[in-house]
PAMAR-880366 format. One record per residue: residue in three letters; x, y, z of N, C-alpha, C in turn. Coordinates in steps of 0.2 Angstrom, whole numbers, plus 5000, padded with zeros to 4 digits. Atoms other than C-alpha are relative to their C-alpha. Layout:
 res n_c1 n_c2 n_c3 ca_c1 ca_c2 ca_c3 c_c1 c_c2 c_c3
 ala    X    Y    Z     X     Y     Z    X    Y    Z
...
***
This chain:
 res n_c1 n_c2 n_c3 ca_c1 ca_c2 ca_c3 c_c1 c_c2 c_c3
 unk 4995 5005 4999  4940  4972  4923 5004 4998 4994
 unk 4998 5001 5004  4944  4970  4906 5006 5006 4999
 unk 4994 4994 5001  4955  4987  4906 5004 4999 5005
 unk 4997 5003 4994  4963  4979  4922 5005 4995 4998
 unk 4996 5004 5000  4968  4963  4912 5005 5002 4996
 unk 4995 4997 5006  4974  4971  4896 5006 5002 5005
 unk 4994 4998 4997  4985  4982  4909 5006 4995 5001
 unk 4995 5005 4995  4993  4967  4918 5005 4996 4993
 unk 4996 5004 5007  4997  4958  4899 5006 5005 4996
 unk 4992 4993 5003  5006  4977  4891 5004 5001 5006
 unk 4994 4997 4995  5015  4977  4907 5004 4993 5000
 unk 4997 5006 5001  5022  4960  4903 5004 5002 4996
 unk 4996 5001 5006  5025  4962  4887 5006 5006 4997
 unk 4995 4995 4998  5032  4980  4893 5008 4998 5002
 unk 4994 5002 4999  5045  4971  4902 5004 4998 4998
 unk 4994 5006 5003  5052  4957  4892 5001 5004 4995
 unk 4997 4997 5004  5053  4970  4879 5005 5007 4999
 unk 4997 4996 4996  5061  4982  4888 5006 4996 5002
 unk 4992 5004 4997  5075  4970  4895 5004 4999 4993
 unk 4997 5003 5004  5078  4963  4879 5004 5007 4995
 unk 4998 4994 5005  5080  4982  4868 5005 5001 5004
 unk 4996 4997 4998  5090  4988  4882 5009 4995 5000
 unk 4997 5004 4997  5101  4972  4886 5004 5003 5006
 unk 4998 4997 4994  5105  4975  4901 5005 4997 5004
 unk 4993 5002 4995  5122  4973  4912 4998 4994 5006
 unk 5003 5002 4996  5111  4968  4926 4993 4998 5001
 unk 5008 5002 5000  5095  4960  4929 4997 4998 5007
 unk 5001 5003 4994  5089  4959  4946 4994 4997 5002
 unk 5004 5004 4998  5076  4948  4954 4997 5005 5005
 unk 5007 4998 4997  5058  4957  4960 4996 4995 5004
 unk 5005 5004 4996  5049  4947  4974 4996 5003 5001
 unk 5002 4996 4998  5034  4953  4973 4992 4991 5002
 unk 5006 5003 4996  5015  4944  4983 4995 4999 4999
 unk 5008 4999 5001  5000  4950  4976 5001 4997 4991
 unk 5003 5004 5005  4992  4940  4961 5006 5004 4993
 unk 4999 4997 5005  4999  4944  4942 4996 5006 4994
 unk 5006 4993 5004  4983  4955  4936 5002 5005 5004
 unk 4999 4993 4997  4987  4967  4952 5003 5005 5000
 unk 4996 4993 5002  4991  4983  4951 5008 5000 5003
 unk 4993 5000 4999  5007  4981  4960 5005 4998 4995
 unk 4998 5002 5004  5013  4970  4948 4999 5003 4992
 unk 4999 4996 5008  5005  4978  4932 5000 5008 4998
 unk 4998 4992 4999  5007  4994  4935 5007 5003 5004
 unk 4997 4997 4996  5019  4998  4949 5008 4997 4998
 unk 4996 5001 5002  5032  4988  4946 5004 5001 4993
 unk 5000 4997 5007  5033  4990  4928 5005 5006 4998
 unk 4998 4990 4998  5033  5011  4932 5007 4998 5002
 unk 4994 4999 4995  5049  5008  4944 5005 4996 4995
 unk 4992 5001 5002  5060  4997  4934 4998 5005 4991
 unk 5001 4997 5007  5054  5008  4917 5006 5006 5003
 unk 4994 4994 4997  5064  5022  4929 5007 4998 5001
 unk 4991 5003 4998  5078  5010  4935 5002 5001 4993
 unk 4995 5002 5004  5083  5007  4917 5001 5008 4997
 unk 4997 4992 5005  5082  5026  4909 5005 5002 5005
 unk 4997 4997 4996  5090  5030  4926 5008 4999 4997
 unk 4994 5005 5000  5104  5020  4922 5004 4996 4992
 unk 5000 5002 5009  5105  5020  4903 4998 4994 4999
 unk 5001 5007 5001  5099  5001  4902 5003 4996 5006
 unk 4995 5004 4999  5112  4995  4911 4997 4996 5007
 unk 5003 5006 4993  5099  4989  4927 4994 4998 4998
 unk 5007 5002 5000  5083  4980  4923 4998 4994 5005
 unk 5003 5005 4995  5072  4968  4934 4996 4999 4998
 unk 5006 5007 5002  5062  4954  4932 4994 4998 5008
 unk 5009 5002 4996  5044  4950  4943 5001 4994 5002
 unk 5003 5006 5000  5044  4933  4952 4996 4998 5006
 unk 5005 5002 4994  5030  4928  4962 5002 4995 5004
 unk 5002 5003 4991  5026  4917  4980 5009 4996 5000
 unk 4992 5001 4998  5045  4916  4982 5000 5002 5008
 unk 5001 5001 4994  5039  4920  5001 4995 5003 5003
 unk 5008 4998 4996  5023  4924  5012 5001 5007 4999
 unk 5000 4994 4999  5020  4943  5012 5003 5003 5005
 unk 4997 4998 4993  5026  4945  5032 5009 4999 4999
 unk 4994 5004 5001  5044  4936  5025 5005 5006 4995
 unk 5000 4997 5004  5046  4948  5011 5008 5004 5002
 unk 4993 4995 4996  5060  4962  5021 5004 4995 5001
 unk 4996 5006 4998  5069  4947  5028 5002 4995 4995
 unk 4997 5005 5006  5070  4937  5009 5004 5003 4997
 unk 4994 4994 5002  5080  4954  5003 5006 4998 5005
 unk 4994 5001 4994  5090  4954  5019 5004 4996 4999
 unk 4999 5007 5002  5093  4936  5015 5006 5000 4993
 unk 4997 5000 5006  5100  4940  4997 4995 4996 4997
 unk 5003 5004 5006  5086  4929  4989 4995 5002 4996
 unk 5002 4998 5007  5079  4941  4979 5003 5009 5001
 unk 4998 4994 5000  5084  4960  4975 4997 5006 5002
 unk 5005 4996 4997  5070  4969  4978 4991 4995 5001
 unk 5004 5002 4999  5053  4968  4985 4997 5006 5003
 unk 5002 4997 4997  5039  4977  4992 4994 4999 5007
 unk 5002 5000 4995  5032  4977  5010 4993 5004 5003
 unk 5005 4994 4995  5016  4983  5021 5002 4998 5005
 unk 4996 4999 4994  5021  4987  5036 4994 4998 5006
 unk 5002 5001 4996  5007  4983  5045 5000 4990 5003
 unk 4996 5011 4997  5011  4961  5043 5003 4999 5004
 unk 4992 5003 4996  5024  4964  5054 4998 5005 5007
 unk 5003 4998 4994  5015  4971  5072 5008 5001 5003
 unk 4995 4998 4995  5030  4978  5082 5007 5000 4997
 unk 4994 4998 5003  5043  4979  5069 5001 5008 4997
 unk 5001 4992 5001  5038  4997  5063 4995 5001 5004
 unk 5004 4999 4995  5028  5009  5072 4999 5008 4998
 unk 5002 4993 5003  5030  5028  5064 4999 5000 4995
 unk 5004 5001 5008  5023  5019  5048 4993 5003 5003
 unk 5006 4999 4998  5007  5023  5058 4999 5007 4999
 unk 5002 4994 5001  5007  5040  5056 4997 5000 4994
 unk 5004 4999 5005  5003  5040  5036 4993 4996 5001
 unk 5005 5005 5002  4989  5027  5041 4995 5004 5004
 unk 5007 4999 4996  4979  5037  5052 4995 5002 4995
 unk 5006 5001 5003  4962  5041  5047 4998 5009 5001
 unk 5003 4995 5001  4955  5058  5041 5007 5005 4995
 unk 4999 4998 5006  4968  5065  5029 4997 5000 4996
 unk 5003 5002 5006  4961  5072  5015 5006 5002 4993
 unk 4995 4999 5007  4972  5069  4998 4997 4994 4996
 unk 4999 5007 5000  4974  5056  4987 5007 4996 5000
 unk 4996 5004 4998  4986  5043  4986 5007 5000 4998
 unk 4995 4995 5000  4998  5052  4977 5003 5005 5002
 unk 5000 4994 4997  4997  5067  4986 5002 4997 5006
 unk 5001 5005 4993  4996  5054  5003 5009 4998 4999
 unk 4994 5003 5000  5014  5047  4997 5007 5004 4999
 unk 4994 4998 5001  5025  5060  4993 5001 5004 5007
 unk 4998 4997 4992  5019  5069  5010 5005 4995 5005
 unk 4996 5004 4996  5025  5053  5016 5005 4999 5001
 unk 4994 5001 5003  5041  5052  5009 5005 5007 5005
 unk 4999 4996 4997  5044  5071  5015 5000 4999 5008
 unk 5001 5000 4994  5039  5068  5031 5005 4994 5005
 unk 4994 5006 5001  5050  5051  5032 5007 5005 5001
 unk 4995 4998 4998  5064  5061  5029 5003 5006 5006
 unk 5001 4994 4996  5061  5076  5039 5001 4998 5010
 unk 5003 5002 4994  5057  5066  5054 4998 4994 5005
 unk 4998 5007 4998  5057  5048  5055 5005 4995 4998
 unk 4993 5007 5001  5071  5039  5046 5004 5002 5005
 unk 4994 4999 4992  5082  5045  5063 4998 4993 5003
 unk 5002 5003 4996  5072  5030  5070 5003 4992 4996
 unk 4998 5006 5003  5080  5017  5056 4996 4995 4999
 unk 5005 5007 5000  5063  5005  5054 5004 4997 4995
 unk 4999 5003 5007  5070  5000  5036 5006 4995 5001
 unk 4990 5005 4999  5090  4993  5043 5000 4996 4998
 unk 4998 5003 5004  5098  4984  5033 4996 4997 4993
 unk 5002 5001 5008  5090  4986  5016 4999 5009 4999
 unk 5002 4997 5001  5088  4999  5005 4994 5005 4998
 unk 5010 4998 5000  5072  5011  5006 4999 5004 4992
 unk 5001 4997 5007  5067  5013  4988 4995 5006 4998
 unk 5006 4997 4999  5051  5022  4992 4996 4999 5005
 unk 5003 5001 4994  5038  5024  5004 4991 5002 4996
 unk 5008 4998 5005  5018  5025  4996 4993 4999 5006
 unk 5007 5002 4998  5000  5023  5003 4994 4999 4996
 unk 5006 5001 5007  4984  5015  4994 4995 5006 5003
 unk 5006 4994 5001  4969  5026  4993 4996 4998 5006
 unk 5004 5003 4994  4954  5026  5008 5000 4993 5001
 unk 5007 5006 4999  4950  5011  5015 4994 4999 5004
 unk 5005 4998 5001  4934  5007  5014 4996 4992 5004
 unk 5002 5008 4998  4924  4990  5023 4995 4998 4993
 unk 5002 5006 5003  4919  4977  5012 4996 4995 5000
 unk 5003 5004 4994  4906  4965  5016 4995 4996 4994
 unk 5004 5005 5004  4896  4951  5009 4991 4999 5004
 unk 5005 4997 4998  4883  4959  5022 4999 5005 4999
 unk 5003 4995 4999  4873  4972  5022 5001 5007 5004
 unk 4998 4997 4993  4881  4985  5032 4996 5008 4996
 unk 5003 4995 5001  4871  5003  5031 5002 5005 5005
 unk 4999 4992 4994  4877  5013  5047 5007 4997 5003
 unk 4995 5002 4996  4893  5012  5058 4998 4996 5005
 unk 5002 5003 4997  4884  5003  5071 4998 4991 4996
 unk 5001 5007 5005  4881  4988  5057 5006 4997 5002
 unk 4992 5001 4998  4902  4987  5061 5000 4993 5005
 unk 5002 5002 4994  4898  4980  5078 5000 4991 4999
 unk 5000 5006 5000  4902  4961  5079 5002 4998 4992
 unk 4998 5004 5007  4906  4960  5060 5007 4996 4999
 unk 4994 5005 5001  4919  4948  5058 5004 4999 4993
 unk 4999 4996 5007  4931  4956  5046 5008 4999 5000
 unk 4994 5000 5001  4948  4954  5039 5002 5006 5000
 unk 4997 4996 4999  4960  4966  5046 5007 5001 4997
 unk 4991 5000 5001  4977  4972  5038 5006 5000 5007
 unk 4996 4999 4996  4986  4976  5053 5000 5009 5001
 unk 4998 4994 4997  4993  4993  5061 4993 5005 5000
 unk 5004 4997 4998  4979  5006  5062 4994 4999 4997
 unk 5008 5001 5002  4965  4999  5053 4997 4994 5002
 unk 5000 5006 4993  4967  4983  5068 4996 5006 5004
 unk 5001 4997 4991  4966  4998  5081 4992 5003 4997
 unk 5007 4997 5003  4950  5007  5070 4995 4994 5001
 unk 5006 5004 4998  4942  4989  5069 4999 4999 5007
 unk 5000 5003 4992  4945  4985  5087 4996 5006 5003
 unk 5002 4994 4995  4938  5002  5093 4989 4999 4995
 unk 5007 5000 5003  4921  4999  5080 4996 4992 5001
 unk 5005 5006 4996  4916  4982  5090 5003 4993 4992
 unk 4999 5006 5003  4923  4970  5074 5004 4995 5003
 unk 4995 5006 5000  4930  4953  5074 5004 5000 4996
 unk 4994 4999 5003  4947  4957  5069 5003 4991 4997
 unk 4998 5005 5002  4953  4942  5057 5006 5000 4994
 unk 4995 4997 5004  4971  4942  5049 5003 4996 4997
 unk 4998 5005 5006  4976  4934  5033 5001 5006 4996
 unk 4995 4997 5005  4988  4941  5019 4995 5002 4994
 unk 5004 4998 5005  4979  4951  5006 4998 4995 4994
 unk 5001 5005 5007  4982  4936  4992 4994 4994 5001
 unk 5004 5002 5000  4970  4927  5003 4992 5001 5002
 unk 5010 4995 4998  4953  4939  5003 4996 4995 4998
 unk 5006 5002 5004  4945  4931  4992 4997 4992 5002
 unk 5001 5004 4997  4945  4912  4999 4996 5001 5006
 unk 5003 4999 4993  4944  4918  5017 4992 5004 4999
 unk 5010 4998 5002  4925  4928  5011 4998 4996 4996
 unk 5004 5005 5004  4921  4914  4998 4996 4995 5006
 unk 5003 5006 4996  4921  4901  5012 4996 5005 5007
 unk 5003 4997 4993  4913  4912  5026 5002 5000 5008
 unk 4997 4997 4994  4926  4914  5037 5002 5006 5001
 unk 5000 4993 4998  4926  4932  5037 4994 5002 4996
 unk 5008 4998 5002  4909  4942  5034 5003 5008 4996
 unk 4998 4994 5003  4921  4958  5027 5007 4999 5000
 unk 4992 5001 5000  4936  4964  5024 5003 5010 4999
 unk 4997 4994 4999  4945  4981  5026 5005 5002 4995
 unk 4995 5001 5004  4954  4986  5011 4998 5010 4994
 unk 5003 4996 5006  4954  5000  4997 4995 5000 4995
 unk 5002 5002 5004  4945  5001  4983 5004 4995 4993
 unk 4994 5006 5005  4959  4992  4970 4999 4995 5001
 unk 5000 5007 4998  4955  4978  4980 4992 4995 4997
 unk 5006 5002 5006  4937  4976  4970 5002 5000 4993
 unk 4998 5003 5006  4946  4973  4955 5006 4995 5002
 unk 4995 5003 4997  4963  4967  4961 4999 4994 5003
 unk 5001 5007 4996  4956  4954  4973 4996 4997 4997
 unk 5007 5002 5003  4939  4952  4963 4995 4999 5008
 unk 5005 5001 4995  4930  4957  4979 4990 5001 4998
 unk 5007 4999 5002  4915  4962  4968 4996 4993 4999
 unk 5001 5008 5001  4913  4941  4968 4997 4999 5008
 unk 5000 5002 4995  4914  4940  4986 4996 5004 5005
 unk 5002 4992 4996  4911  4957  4995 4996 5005 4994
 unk 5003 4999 5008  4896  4962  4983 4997 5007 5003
 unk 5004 4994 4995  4892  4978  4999 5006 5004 5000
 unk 4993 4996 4999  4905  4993  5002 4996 5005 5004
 unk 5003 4996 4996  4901  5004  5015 5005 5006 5000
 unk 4993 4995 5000  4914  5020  5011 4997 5006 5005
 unk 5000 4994 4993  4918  5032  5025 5005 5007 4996
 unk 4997 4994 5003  4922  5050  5015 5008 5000 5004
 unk 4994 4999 4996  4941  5051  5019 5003 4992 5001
 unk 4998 5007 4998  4942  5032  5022 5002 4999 5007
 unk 4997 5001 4994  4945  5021  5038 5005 5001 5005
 unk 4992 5002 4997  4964  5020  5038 5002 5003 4991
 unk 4997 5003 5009  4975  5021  5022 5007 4993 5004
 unk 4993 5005 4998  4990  5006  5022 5006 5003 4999
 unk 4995 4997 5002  5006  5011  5022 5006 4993 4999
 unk 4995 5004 5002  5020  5002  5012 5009 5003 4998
 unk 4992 4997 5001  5039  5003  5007 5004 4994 4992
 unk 4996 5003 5007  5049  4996  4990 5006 5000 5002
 unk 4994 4998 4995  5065  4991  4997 5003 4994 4994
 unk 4995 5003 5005  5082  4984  4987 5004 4997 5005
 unk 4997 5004 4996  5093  4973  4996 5007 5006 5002
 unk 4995 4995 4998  5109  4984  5003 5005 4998 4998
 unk 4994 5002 5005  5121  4972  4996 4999 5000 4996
 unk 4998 4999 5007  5116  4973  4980 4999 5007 4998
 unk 4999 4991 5001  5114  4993  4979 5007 5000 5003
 unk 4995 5000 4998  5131  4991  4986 5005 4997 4996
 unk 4998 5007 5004  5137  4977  4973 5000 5005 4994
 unk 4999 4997 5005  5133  4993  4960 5006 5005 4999
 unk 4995 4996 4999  5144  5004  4951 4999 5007 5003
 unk 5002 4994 4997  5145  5021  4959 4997 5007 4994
 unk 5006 4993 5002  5138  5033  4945 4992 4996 4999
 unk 5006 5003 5000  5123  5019  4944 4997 5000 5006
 unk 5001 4999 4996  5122  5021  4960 4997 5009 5003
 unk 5002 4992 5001  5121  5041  4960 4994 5001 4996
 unk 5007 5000 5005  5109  5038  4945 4993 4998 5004
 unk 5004 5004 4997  5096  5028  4956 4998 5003 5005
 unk 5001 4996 4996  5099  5039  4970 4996 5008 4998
 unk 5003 4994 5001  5096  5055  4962 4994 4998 4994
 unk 5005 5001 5005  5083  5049  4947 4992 4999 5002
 unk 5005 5003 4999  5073  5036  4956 4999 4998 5006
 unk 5000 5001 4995  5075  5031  4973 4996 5008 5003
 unk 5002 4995 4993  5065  5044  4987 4995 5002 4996
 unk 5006 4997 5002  5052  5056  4980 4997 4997 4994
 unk 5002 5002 5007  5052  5052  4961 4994 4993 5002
 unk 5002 5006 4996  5047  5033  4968 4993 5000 5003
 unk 5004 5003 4993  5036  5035  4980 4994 5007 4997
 unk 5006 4996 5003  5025  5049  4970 4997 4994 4993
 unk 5003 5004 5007  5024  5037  4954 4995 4994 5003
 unk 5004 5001 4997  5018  5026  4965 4994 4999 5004
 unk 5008 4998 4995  5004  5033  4976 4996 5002 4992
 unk 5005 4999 5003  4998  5039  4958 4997 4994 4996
 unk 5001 5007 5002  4998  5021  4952 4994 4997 5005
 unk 5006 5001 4997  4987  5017  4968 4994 5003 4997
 unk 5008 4999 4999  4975  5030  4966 4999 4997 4989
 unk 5001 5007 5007  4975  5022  4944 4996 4994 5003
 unk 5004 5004 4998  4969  5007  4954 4995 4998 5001
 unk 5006 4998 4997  4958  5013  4964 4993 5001 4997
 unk 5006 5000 5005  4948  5020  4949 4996 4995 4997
 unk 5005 5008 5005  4945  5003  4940 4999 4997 5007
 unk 5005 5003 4994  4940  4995  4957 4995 5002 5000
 unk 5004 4997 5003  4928  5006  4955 4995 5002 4997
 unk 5006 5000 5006  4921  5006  4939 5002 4993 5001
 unk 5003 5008 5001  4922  4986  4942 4994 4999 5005
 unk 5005 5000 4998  4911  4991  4955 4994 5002 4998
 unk 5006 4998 5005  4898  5000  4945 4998 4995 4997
 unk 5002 5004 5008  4900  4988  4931 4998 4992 5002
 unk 5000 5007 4998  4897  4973  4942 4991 4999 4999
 unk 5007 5001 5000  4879  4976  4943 4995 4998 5007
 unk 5003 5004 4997  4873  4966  4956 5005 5004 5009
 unk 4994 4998 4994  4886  4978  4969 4998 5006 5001
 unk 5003 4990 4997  4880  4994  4980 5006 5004 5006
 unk 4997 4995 4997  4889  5008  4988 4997 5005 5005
 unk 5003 4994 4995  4883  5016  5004 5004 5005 5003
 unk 4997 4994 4995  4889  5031  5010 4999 5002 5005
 unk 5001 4999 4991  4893  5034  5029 4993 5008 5000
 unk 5007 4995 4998  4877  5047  5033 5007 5005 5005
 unk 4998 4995 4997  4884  5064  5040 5001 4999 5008
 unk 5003 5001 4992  4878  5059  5059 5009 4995 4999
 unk 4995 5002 4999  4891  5044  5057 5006 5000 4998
 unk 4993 4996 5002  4906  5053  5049 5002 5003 5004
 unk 4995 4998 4996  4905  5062  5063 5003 4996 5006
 unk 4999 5006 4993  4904  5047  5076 5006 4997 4999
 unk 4994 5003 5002  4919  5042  5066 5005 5004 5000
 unk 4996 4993 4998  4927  5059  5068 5004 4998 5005
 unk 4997 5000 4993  4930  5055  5087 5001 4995 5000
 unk 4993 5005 5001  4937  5037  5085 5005 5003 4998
 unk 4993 4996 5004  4949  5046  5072 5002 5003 5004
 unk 4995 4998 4996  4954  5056  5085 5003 4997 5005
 unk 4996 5006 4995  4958  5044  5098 5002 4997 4998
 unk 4997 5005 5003  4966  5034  5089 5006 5003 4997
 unk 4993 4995 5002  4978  5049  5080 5003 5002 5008
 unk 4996 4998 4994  4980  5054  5098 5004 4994 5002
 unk 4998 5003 4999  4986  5038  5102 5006 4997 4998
 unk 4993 5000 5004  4998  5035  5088 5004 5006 5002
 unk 4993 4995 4996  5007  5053  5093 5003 4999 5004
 unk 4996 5002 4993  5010  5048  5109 5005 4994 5002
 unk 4994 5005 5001  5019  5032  5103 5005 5003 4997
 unk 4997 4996 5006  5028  5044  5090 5005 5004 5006
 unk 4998 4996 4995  5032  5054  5106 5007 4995 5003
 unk 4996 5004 4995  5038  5040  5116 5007 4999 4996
 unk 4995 5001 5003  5050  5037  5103 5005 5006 4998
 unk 4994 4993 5001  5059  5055  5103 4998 5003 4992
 unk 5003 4997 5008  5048  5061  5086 4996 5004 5003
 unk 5007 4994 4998  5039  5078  5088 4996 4997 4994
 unk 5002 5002 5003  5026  5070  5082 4995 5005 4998
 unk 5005 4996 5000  5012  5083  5084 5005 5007 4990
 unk 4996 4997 5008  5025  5092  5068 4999 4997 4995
 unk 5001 5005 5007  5026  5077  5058 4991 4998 4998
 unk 5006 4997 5003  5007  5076  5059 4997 5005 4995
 unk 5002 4994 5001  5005  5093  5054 5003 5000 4994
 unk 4994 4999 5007  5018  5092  5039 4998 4995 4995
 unk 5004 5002 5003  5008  5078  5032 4994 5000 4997
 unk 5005 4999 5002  4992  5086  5033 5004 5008 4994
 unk 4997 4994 5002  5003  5104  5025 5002 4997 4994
 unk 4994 5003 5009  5013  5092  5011 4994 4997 4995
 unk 5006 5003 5004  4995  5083  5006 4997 5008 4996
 unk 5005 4996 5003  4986  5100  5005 5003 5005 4994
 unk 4998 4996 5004  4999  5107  4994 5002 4999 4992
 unk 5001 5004 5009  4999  5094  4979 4995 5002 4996
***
């Protein structure tokens, strides 16, 4: 935890000293959700304008301002013009994306920088025709590392799942709950830690980042990890379209070709799995917090949900005029080759 807060204060002190050496032409407004220790904020964000500004010889820097709107609000506060950038999960928003689901199925094996650049590739190859992101610009595309359930019970086998009443993210890790007998319960990552303090949820579905990040090792003191993870989440870093429009045109070239698309969305997913690590080791170092590993018997039990559940993402993929069965396959092809 201590290697987590240090991060969060040199990523502070990274910025305002970075703004200030460079003086910058432009300074734009980051809305971001999750807490000020979290990795998003002290690592990710950081990463990405440390790139804007080389990109761009100085000339663009960004500044971090928190609960400037719910999580679900985020895409539609950019839209808006009320702040410059911001970053989304896609599953907040049930029925406004839907080929995000393919990074989120379950039995990829990478990690979550491996996971994100495939994403990126495969986004271009074969889903941006579908336009989920309109009217903003798409900075990047990432995934966190497996997730993994979290509990302040005892859970030892998949059939422990069965009736646990467990905070859900949305998109494919709702349809893995719903198929594993849980009590699907849906609050914004910012509020894990309450919603399990007070024993309104008995778990929660989440990566490993999220035992230091959220401090689940307070709340969720059990972790039940499934080799490969449940689901991963799938997110996006998005800039307002009017203000990448608002720049000048070799700042604009620069952004494109430096930082914006793969660059982006690689630095990121290695940023996740950095996370992921210290959640980790704050799980070791917690003491008092255990780790079970799904038994062989029900990895496989969880094989054949994962299959029905990928089969039933392609078929939506399909419906929407995506060979999906390719873009599947180009995801497991782009992971295996990082």
């Amino acid at each position: 935890m201590n290697k987590f807060i240090k991060l969060a204060a040199a990523a502070a002190v990274a910025i305002t000293a970075s703004t200030s050496a460079f003086a910058a032409d432009r300074t734009l407004t980051i809305s971001s959700w999750t807490g000020p220790g979290h990795g998003i904020n002290a690592i990710m964000w950081p990463g990405l304008i440390k790139m804007i500004e080389e990109a761009t010889d100085g000339k663009i820097t960004a500044e971090v301002k928190l609960g400037l709107a719910p999580p679900p609000a985020q895409m539609d506060l950019v839209m808006d013009g009320a702040a410059d950038m911001t970053i989304i999960f896609h599953g907040y928003q049930p029925g406004r994306f839907t080929a995000t689901q393919l990074i989120e199925l379950p039995g990829y094996e990478g990690n979550a920088e491996a996971a994100s650049v495939a994403y990126w590739r495969v986004h271009q190859a074969h889903l941006a025709k579908l336009d989920e992101h309109r009217g903003v610009k798409l900075m990047g595309l990432t995934t966190h590392g497996p997730g993994q359930i979290h509990s302040n019970k005892e859970v030892k086998t998949l059939a422990d799942l069965n009736g646990l009443k467990t905070r859900l993210p949305g998109g494919v890790a709702s349809v893995a709950g719903a198929e594993l007998g849980m009590i699907g319960i849906q609050v914004p990552a910012p509020k894990v830690y309450e919603t399990l303090a007070s024993d309104s949820a008995d778990a929660v579905a989440m990566p490993y980042e999220g035992r230091a990040g959220f401090k689940l090792t307070e709340v969720a003191k059990n972790v039940y990890e499934m080799p490969g993870g449940f689901y991963r989440g799938s997110f996006a870093f998005l800039m307002s379209q009017e203000t990448f429009d608002s720049l000048p045109a070799d700042l604009q070239k620069a952004l494109d070709e430096k930082v914006f698309g793969e660059p982006a969305s690689r630095m990121l997913g290695a940023a996740w799995d950095e996370i992921d690590e210290i959640g980790r080791k704050a799980t070791a170092d917690a003491g008092d917090n255990s780790i079970t590993i799904a038994s062989e018997e029900d990895q496989k039990l969880y094989g054949l949900y994962a299959a029905e559940i990928t089969k039933n993402v392609l078929a939506q993929l399909n419906d929407l005029g995506i060979d999906a069965q390719a873009a599947y396959d180009m995801v497991k092809a782009e992971m295996a080759a990082q």
